[in-house]
Wavefront OBJ file of the C-alpha trace (Angstrom):
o trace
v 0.000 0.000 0.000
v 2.859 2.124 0.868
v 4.738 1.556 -2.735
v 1.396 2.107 -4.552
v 1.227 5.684 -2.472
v 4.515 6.779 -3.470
v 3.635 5.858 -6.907
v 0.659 7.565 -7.125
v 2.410 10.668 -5.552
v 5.719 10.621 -8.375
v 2.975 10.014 -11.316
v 0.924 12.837 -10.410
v 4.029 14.897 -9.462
v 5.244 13.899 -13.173
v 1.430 15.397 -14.696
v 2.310 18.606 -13.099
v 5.502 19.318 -13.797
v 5.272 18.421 -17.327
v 4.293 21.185 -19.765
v 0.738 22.124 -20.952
v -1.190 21.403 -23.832
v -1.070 23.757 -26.062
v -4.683 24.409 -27.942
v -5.027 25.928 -31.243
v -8.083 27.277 -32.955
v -8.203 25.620 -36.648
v -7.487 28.103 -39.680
v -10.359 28.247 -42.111
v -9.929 25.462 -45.287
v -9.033 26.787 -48.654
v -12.124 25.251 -49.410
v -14.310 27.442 -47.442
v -12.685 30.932 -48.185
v -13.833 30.204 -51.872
v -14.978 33.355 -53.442
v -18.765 33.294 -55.027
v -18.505 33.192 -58.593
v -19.049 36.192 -61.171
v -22.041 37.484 -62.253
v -23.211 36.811 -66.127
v -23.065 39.553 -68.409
v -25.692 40.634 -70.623
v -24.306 39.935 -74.477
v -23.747 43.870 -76.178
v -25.871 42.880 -79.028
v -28.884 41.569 -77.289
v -32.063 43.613 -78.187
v -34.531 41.358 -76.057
v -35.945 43.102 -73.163
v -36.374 39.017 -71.640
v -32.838 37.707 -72.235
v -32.006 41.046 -70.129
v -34.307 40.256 -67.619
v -33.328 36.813 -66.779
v -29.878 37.505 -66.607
v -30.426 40.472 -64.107
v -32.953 37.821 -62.255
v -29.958 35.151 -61.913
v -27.278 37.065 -61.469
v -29.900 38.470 -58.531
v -30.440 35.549 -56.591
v -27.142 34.010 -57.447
v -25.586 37.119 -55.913
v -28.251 36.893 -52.582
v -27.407 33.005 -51.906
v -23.861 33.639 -51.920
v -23.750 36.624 -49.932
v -26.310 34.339 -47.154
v -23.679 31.461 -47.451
v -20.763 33.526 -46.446
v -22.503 35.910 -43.569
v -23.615 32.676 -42.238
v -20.378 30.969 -42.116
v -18.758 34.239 -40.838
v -21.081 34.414 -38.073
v -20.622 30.833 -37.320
v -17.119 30.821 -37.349
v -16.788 34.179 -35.077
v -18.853 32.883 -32.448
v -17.288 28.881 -32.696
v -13.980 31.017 -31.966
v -15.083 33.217 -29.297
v -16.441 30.280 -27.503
v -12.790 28.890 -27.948
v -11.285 31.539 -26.458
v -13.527 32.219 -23.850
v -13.033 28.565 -22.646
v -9.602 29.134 -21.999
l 1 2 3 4 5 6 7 8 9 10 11 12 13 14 15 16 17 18 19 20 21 22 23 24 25 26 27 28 29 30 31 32 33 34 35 36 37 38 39 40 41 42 43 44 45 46 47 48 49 50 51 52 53 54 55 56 57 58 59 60 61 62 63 64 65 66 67 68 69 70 71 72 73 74 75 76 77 78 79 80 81 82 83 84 85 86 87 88
């Protein structure tokens, strides 16, 4: 009992003295700091009022899903790495 005591006592002594983990907040992937891609462009030549309205409707709600896609995953990752920090 004695032996297993002193054990006990140079193991935990040896958790102490030994340096602490270090914790890092992951970096952002490549993947997810992809840029939204460009808008279409209305051909010069085009004299149909339609062909100039569906492009301007696309490039519309192309333009609002992207922007909702990366606010959202801004404001995710901001407050996933506050809550990091604050943990500390």
């Amino acid at each position: 009992m004695k032996r297993l005591l002193i054990l006990l006592v140079l193991l935990l002594s040896g958790c102490l003295a030994s340096d602490p983990v270090q914790r890092h907040f992951p970096e952002v992937p490549d993947e997810l700091k992809a840029v939204c891609p460009d808008l279409s462009q209305i051909d010069p030549n085009t004299t149909k009022l339609s062909e100039v309205i569906t492009v301007v409707g696309d490039n519309y709600s192309q333009y609002h899903e992207c922007r909702a896609k990366v606010d959202s995953w801004i404001e995710w990752y901001n407050t996933q790495r506050k809550i990091f920090e604050d943990v500390k």
